[in-house]
RODO-2510 file (C-alpha; in nm, 4 decimals, decimal comma):
residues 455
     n   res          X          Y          Z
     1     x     0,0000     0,0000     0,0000
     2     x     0,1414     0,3489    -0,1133
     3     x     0,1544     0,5875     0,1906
     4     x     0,0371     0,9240     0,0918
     5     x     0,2657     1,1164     0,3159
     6     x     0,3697     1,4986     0,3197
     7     x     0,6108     1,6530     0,5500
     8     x     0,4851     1,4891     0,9503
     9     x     0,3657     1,1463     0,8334
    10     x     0,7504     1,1520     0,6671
    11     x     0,8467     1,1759     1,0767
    12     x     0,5613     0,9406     1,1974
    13     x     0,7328     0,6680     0,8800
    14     x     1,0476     0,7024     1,0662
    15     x     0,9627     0,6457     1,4171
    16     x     0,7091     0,3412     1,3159
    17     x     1,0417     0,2119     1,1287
    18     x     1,2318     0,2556     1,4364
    19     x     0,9899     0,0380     1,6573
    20     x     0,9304    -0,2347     1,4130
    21     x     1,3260    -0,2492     1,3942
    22     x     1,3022    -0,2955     1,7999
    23     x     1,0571    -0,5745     1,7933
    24     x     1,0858    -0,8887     1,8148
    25     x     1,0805    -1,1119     1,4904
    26     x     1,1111    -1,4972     1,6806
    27     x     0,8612    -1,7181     1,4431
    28     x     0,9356    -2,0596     1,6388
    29     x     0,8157    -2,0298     1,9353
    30     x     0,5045    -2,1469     2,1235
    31     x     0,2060    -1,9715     2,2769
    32     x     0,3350    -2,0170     2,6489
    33     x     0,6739    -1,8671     2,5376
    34     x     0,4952    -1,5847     2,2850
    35     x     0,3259    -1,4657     2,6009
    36     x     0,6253    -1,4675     2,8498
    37     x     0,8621    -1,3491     2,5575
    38     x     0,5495    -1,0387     2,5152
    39     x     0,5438    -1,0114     2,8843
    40     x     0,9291    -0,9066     2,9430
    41     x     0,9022    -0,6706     2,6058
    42     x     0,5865    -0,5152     2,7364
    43     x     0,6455    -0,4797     3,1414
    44     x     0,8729    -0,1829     3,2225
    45     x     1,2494    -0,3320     3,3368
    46     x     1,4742    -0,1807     3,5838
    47     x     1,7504     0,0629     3,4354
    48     x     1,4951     0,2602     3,2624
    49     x     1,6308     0,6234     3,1608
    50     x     1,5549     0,9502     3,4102
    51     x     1,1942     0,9643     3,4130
    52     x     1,0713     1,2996     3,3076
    53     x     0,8936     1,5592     3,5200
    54     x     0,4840     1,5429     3,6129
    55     x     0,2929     1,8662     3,5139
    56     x    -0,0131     1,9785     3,6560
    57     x    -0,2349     1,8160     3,9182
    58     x     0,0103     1,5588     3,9795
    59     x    -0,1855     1,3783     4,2552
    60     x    -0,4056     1,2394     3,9680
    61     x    -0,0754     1,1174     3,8143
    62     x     0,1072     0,7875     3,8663
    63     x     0,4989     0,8305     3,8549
    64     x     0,7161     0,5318     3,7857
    65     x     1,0766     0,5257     3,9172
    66     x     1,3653     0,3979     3,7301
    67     x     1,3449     0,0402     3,8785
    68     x     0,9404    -0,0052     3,8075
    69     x     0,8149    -0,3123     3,7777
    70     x     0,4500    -0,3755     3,6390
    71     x     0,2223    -0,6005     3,8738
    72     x     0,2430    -0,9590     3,7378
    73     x    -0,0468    -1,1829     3,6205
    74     x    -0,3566    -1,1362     3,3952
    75     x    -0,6636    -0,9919     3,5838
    76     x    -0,9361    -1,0847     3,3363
    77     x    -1,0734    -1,3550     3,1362
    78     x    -1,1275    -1,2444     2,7809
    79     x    -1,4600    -1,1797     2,5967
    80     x    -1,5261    -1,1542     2,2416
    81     x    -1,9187    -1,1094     2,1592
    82     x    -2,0686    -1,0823     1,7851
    83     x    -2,4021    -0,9731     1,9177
    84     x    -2,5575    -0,6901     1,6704
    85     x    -2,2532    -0,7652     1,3859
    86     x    -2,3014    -0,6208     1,0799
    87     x    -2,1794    -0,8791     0,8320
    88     x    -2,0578    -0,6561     0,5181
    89     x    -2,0251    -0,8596     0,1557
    90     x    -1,7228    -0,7076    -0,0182
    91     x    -1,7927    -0,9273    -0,3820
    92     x    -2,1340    -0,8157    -0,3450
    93     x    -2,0384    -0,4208    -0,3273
    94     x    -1,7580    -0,4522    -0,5665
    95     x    -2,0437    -0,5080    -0,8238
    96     x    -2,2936    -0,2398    -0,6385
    97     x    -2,1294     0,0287    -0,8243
    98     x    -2,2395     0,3556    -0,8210
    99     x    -2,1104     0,6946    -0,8110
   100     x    -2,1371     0,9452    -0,4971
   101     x    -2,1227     1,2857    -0,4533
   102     x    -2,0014     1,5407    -0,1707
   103     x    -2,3640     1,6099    -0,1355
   104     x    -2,4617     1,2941    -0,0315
   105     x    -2,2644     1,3539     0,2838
   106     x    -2,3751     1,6782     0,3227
   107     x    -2,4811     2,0631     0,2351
   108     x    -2,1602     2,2304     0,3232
   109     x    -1,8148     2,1913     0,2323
   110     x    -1,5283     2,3682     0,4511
   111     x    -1,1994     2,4405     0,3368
   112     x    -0,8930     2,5599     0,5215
   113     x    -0,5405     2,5965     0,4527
   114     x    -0,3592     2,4631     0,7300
   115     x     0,0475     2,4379     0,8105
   116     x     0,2698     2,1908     0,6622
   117     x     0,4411     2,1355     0,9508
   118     x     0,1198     1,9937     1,1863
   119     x    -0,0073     1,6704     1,2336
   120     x    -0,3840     1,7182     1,1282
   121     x    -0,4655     1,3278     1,0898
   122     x    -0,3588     1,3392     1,4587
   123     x    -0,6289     1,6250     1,5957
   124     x    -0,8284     1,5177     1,8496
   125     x    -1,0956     1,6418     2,0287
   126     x    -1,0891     1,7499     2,3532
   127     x    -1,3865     1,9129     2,4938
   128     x    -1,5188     2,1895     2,2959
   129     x    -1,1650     2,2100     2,1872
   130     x    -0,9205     2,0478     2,0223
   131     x    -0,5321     1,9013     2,0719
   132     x    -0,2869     1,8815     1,7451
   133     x     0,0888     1,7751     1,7669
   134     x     0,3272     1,9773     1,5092
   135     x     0,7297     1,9986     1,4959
   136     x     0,6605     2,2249     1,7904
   137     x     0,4963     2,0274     2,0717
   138     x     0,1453     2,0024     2,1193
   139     x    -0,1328     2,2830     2,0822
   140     x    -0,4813     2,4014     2,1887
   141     x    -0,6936     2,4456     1,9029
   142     x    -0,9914     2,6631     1,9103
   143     x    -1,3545     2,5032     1,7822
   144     x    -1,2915     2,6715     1,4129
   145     x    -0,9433     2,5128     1,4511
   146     x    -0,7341     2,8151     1,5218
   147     x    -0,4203     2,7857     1,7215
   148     x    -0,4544     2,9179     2,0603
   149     x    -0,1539     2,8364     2,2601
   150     x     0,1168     2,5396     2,3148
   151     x     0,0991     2,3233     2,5758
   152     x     0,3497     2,1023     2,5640
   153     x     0,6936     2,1621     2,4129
   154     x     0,8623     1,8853     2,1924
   155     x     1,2465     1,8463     2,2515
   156     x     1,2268     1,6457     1,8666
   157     x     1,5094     1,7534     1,6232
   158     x     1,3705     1,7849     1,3373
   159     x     1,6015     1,8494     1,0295
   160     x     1,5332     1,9737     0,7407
   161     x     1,7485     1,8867     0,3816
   162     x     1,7670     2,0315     0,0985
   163     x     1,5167     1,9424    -0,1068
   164     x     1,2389     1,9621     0,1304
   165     x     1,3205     1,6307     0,3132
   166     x     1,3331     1,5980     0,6866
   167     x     1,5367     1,4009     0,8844
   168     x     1,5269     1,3178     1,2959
   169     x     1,8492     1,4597     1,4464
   170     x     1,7497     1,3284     1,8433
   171     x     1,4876     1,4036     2,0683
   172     x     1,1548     1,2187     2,1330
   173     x     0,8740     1,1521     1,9042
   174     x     0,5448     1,1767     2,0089
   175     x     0,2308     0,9626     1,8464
   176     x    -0,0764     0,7906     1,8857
   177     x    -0,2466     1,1023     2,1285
   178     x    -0,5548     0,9681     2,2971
   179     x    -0,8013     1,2364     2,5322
   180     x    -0,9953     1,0357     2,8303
   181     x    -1,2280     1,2647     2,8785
   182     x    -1,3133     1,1228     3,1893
   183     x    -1,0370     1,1632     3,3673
   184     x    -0,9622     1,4633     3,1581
   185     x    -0,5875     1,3210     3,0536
   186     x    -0,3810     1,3860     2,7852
   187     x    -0,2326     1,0506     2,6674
   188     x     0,0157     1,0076     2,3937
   189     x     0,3037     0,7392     2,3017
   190     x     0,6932     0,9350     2,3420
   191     x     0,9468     0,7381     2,1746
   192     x     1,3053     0,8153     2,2770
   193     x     1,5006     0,8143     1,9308
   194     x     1,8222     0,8163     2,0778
   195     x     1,7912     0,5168     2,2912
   196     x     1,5147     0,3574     2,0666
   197     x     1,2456     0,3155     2,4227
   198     x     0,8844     0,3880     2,4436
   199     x     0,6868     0,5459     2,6994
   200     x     0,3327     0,5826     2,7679
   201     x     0,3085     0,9767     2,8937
   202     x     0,0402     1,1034     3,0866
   203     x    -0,0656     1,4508     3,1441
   204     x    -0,3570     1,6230     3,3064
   205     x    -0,5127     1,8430     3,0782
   206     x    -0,6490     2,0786     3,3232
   207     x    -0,2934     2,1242     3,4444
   208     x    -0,1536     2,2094     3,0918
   209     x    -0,4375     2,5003     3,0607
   210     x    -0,3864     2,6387     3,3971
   211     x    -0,0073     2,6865     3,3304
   212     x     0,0977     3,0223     3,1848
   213     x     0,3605     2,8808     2,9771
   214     x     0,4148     2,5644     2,8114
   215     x     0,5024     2,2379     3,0050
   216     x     0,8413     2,1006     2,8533
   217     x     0,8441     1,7279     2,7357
   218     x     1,1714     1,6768     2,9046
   219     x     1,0238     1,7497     3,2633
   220     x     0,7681     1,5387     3,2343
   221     x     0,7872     1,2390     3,5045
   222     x     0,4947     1,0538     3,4484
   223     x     0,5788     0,8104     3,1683
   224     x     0,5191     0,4421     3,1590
   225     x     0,7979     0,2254     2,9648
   226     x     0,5925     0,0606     2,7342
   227     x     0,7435    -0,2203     2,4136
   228     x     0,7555    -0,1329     2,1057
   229     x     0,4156    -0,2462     1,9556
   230     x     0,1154     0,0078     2,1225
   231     x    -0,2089    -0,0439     1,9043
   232     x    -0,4475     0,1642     2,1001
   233     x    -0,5400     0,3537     2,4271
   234     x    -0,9139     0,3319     2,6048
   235     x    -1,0757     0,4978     2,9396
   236     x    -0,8341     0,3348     3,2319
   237     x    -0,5795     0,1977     2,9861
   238     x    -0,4465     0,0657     2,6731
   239     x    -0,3503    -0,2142     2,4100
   240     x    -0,0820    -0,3513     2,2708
   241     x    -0,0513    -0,6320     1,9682
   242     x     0,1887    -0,9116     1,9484
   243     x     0,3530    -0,8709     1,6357
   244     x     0,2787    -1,0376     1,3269
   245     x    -0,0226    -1,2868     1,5349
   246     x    -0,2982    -1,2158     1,6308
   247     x    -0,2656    -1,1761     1,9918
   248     x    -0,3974    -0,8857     2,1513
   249     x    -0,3067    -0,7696     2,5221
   250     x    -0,4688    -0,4844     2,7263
   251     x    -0,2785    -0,3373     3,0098
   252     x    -0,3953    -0,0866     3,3047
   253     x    -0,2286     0,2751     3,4003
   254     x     0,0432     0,1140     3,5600
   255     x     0,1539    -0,1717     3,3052
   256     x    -0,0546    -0,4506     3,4937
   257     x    -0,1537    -0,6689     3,2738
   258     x    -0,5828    -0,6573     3,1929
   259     x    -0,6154    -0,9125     2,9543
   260     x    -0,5456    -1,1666     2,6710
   261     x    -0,7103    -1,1542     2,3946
   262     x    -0,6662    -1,4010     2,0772
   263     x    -0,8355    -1,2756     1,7525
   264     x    -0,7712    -1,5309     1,5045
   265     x    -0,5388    -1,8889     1,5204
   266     x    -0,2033    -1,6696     1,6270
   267     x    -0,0040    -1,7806     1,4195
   268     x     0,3173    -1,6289     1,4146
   269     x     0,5337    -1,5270     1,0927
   270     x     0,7965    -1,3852     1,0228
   271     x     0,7264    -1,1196     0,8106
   272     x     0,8974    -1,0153     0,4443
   273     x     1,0296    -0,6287     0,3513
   274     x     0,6571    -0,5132     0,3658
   275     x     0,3250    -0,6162     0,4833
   276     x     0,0124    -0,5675     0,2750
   277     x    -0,2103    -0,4685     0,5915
   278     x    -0,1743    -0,3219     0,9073
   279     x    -0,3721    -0,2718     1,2069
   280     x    -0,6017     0,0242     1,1673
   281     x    -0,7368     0,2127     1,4694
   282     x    -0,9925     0,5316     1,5127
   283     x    -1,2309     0,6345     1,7212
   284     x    -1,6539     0,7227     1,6952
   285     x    -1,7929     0,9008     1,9968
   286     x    -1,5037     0,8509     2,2370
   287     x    -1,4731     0,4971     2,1490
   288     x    -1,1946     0,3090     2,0170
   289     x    -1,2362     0,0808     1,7192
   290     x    -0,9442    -0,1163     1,5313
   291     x    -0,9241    -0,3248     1,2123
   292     x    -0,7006    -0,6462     1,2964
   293     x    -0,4972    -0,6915     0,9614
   294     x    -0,5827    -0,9955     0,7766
   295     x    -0,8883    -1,0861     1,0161
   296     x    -1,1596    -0,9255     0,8135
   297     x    -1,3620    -0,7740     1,1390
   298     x    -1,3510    -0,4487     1,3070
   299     x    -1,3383    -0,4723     1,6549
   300     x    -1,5052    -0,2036     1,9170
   301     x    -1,3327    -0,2365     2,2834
   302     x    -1,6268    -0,2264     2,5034
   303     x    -1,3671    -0,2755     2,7750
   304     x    -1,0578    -0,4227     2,9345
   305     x    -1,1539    -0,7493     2,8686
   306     x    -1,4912    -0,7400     2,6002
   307     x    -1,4305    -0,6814     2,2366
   308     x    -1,6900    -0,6219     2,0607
   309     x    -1,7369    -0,7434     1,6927
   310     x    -1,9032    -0,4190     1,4723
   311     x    -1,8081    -0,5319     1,1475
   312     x    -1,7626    -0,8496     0,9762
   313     x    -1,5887    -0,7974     0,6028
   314     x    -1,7357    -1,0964     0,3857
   315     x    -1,5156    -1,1209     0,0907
   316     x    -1,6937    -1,4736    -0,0452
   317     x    -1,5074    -1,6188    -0,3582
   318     x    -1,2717    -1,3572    -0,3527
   319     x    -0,8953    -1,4756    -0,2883
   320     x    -0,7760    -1,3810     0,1063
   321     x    -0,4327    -1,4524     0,2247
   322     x    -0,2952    -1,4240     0,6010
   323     x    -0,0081    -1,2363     0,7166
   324     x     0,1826    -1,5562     0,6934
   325     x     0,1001    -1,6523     0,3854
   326     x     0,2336    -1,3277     0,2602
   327     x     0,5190    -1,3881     0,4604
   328     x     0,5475    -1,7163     0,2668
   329     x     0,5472    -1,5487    -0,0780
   330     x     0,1589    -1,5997    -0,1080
   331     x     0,0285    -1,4798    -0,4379
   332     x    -0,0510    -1,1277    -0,3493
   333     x    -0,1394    -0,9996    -0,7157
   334     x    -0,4506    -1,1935    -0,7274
   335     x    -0,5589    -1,1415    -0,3143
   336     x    -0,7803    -0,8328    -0,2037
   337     x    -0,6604    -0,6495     0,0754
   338     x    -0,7896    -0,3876     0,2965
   339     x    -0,5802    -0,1005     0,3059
   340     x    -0,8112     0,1830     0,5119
   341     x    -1,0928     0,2527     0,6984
   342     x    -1,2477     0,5461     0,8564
   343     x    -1,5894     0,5865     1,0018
   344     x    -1,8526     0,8790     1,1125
   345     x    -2,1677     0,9279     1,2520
   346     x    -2,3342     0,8332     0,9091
   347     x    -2,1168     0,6240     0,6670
   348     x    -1,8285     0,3376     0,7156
   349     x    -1,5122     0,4146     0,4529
   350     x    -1,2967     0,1378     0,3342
   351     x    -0,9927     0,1010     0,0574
   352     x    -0,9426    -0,2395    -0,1135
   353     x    -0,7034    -0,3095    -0,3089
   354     x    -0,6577    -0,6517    -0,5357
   355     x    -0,2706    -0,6799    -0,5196
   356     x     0,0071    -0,5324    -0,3236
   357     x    -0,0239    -0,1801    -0,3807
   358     x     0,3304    -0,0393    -0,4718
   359     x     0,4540     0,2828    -0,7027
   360     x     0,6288    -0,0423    -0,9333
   361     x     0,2377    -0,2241    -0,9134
   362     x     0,0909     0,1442    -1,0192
   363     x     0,3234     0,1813    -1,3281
   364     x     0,2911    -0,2096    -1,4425
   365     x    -0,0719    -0,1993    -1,3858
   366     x    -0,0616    -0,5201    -1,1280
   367     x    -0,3080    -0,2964    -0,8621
   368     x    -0,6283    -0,2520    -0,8481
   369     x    -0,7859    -0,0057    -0,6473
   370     x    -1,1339     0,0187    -0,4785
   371     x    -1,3304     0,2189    -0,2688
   372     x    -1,6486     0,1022    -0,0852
   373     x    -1,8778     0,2715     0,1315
   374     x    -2,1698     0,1430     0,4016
   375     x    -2,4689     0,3642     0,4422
   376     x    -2,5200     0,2952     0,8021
   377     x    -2,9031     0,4692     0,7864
   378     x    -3,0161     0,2542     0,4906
   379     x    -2,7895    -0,0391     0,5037
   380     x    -2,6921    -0,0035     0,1486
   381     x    -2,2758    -0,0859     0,1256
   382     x    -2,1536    -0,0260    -0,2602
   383     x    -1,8420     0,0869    -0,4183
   384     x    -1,7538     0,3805    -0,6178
   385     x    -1,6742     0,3411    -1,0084
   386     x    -1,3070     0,2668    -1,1413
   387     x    -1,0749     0,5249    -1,2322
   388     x    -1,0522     0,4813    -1,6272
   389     x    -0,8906     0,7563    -1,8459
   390     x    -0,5327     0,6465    -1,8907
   391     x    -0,2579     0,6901    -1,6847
   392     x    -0,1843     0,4709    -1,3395
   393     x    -0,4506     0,3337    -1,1250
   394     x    -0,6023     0,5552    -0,8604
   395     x    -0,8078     0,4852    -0,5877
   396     x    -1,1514     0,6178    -0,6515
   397     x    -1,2758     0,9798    -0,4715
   398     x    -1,6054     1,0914    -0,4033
   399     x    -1,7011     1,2949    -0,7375
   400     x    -1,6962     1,6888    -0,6287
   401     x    -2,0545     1,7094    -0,8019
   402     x    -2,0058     2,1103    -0,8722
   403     x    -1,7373     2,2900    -1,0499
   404     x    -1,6526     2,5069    -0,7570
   405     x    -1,5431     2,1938    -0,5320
   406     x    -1,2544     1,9103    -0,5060
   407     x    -1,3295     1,5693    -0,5328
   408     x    -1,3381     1,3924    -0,2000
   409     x    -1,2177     1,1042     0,0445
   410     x    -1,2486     1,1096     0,4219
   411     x    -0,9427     1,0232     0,6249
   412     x    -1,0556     1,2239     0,9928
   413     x    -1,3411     1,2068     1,1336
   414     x    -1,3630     1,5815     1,3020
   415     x    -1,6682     1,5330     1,5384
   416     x    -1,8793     1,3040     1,3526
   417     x    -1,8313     1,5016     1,0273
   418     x    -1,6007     1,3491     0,7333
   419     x    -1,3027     1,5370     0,6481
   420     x    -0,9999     1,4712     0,4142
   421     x    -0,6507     1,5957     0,5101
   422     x    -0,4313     1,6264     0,2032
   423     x    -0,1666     1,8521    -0,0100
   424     x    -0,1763     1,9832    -0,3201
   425     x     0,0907     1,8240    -0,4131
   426     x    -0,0282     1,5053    -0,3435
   427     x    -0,3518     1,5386    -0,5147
   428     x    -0,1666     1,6316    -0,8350
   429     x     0,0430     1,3153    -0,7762
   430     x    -0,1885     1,0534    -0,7388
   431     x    -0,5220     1,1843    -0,8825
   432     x    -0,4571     1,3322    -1,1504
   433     x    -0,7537     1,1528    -1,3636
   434     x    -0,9986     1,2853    -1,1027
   435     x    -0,8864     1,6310    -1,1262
   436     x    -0,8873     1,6892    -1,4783
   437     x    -1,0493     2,0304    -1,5403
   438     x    -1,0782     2,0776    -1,1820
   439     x    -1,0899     2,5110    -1,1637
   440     x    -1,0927     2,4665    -0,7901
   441     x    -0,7507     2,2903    -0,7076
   442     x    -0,6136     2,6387    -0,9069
   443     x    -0,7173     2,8269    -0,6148
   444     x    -0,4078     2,6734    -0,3631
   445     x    -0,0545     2,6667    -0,3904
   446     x     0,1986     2,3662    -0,4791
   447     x     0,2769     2,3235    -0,0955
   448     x    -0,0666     2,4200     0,1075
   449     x    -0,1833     2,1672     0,2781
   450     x    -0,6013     2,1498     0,2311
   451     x    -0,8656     2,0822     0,5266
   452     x    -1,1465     1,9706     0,3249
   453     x    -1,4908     1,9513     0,5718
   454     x    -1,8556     1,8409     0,4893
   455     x    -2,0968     1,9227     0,7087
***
């Protein structure tokens, strides 16, 4: 699958290359030792690095000394239900085909220009507000998305080439951001690129907007040492996957261990230079749903120890493959895969692709790109026509249905309404078909970076 990056997701690449470099890659070993061997990667050890400073109501927050060790044991039995599944036939839509249009989603279409530099796939909402990471740290957005102040300042090192790359010089990286609003906490994932360690940092929101300046990263204190394979975070806790299997672990504020959860026959692979899915996790409402790669259902955690099953993708005669049959040299050019999904209030998004999706697949024509869509009011779940017109395969947008608009495919959900992150630059690149004649993409320059909302 071709990652659409601009300049952050460039960072985010590097730092998801750095922790796949740091996990483990054992294929021969059993269950009993998978767990023990996930255990010791995923309890914090003693010799960990100076723990960073709390900020802000720092009762609330649990500080872990150098020599912290996670309570052993697993609390909970596990508990996967299918009640109220919604079983979804992918052959079926891939010959539903029909074409959509921005105002099926809605009657008004926001655009903004926003910076380069910020992370807007990684806004969340926080309140009224909202919370975005950039190269600075992390900021408090107004409800129209303006920048109001910085909370948290990043110690990251960003460097930029010539040429417009970027590069990571030292410092820590800071991902997967997760609001409880419950509690009211700030969570996000701080990997150390200089040592190549993970932490699970805490902060109390309240705290960061009481302060009159921003709270530095490198003060913090309150950071769990996590491994190197976080999937998700939920109200009291979060998750971590087993790589390449399909075991699942949840873990409480202080590393105990919640539960074990196993989502498919766990078999465990070794995997080749790439991997044609991945785990894929959002959120609806405040709660967290994930895709588990290869396993064809999307999973709501309901808590610690319940998944629940929302989804179940039903690709009937059409050719599936497992992780480790990829990893096996499985034929990948005839095998559907599913490469995104995003959901809203209204409407459940997915990319398929038949093949490994690949710039070298693009120009030989070996891909085959899809996009589907569930109407979650009417039930209807179809997919949008094929790209035709020449030129490389691209995956297929929602048509801009007036002059004056771009054409259209969700990647944020922004409180319930679909939005679509996405440069200029990138359009031109990979949709060129789509945007032939287009009067509106002349309106923004080579390197802004478009906020497209539909309300």
């Amino acid at each position: 699958m071709i990652k659409r990056y601009y300049y952050w997701g460039s960072l985010l690449l590097m730092g998801g290359l750095c922790l796949s470099a740091c996990g483990n890659k054992n294929p021969g070993v059993s269950k009993e030792e998978l767990r023990r061997e996930f255990a010791k990667s995923a309890t914090p050890a003693a010799g960990v690095e100076d723990s960073l400073a709390g900020w802000g109501d720092n009762d609330s927050l649990q500080v872990f000394p150098e020599d912290y060790q996670a309570p052993s044991g697993i609390k909970y039995d596990s508990h996967i239900t299918d009640h109220g599944m919604i079983v979804l036939n992918v052959e079926s839509a891939l010959r539903n085909v029909r074409p959509m249009k921005l105002t099926d989603l809605g009657q008004q279409v926001q655009y903004r220009i926003m910076e380069a530099n910020d992370d807007w796939t990684s806004l969340i909402a926080a309140g009224d507000d909202f919370l975005m990471p950039d190269e600075e740290g992390v900021w408090l957005l107004d409800k129209d998305l303006r920048k109001k102040r910085l909370l948290i300042r990043s110690d990251l090192q960003v460097i930029h080439t010539p040429g417009g790359g970027v590069g990571i010089g030292g410092g820590h990286l800071m991902q997967n951001f997760y609001y409880d609003s419950e509690r009211k906490q700030l969570r996000f994932t701080c990997y150390n690129t200089d040592k190549r360690r993970s932490y699970l940092v805490v902060a109390s929101l309240t705290g960061l907007m009481a302060s009159s300046q921003p709270a530095e990263l490198k003060t913090f204190r309150n950071r769990l040492p996590i491994g190197n394979s976080y999937l998700f975070s939920m109200p009291g806790g979060y998750g971590m996957a087993v790589r390449h299997s399909d075991e699942l672990y949840t873990f409480g504020m202080k590393g105990d261990t919640l539960c074990h959860f196993v989502l498919g026959n766990s078999e465990r692979y070794k995997p080749r230079l790439f991997e044609a899915e991945r785990d894929i996790v959002y959120h609806v409402g405040g709660r967290t749903l994930f895709y588990h790669a290869y396993g064809n259902k999307i999973y709501r955690v309901k808590d610690a120890s319940t998944l629940e099953v929302v989804y179940k993708l039903d690709f009937g005669s059409l050719s599936r493959i497992t992780g480790a049959d990829v990893a096996r040299g499985g034929n990948v050019r005839s095998s559907y895969f599913v490469t995104s999904c995003m959901e809203t209030d209204h409407f459940l998004f997915l990319n398929v692709d038949k093949g490994y999706d690949s710039e070298n697949a693009r120009r030989k024509g070996e891909v085959q790109l899809y996009s589907l869509v569930y109407n979650k009011r009417n039930g209807e779940f179809f997919s949008l026509p094929e790209v035709t017109g020449g030129g490389h395969p691209e995956s297929p947008l929602i048509a801009a249905g007036l002059q004056g608009d771009l054409p259209f495919w969700p990647n944020l959900n922004l409180n319930g309404d679909p939005a679509f992150v996405v440069g200029k630059a990138v359009l031109e690149k990979y949709y060129p078909i789509q945007l032939r004649g287009n009067d509106k993409l002349g309106e923004f320059n080579e390197t802004d970076l478009i906020l497209m909302t539909v309300k």
